[in-house]
N, C-alpha and C positions, 0 to 999 in steps of 0.2 A: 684230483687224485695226487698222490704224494710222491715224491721220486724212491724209487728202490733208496737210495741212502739217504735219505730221511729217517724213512722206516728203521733203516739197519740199525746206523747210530741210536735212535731213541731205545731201538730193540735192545742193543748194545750194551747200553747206560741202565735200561732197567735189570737184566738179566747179571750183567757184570757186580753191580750195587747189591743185587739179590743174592749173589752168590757169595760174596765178601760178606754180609750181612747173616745169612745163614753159617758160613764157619767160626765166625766171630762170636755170634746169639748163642744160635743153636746146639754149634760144635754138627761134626760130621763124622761117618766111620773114617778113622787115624787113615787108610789106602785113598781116602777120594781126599787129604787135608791139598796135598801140593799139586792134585789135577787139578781140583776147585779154583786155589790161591792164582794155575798160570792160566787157565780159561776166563777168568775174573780183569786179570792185568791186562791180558791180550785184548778182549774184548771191550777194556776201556781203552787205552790206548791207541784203538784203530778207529774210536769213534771218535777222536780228539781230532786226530787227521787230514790235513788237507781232501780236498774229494779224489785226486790225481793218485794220493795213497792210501786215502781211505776204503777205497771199493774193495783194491783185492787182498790189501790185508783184513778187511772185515768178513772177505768169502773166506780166510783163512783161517781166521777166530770165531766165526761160525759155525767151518767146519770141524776142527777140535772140538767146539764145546758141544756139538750133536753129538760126538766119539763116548765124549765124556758123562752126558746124562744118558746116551742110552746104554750104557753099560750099568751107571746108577737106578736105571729104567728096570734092570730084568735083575739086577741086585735085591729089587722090591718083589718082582716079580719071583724070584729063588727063595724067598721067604712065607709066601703065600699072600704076601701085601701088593697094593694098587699104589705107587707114585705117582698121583694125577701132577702135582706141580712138576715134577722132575721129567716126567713123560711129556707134558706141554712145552717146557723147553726143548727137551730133543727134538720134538716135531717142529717147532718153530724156528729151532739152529740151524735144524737142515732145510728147510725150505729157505732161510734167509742165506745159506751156504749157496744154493741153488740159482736162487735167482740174481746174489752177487757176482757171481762165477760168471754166470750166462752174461750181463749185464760190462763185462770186466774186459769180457770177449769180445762184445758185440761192436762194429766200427760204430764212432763217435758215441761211446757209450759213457759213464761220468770219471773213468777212468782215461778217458783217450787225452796223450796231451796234443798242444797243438800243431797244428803241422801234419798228423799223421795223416799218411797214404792209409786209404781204404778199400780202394780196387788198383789192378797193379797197371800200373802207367806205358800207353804205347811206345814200342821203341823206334 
């Protein structure tokens, strides 16, 4: 099985790529050009990241960009249309928001640097 930031990054890289990719191609409504462009940067740039900073700024860029498609989510939705891609990423931003967070928290999790106290020491 893969580590939580495996997944994320590779999540990261394809979603980040796909988003840049789709405002570029595509073009997108003019209100989502500059959420798109900073959910896109963020989202590379915290896959690029050492793992010490890539965890919880990737629970961070995960969780903006869930913010971000599912607002594009019910954009579709307010129209009478289904954004199956745009709805897949939202569900998958926040689960990946989810389980970095948790992951970010957790003692010796791939965020913990070294050294850290885990339980609190007798005095």
């Amino acid at each position: 099985m893969r580590s939580p930031l495996i997944v994320g990054r590779g999540l990261a890289v394809f979603i980040g790529v796909g988003t840049l990719g789709n405002v570029v191609i595509r073009g997108v409504e003019e209100h989502f050009v500059v959420p798109d462009l900073l959910i896109a940067v963020a989202l590379l740039v915290a896959a690029a990241l050492p793992p010490a900073h890539a965890v919880p700024l990737l629970g961070v860029a995960f969780g903006m960009a869930s913010g971000v498609f599912t607002v594009a989510t019910f954009s579709y939705v307010a129209r009478g249309e289904v954004g199956v891609p745009v709805t897949l990423f939202a569900v998958s931003c926040l689960a990946m928001a989810a389980v970095l967070t948790w992951r970010a928290a957790s003692p010796g999790g791939d965020s913990a640097p070294a050294g850290r106290v885990t339980a609190a020491s007798p005095s």
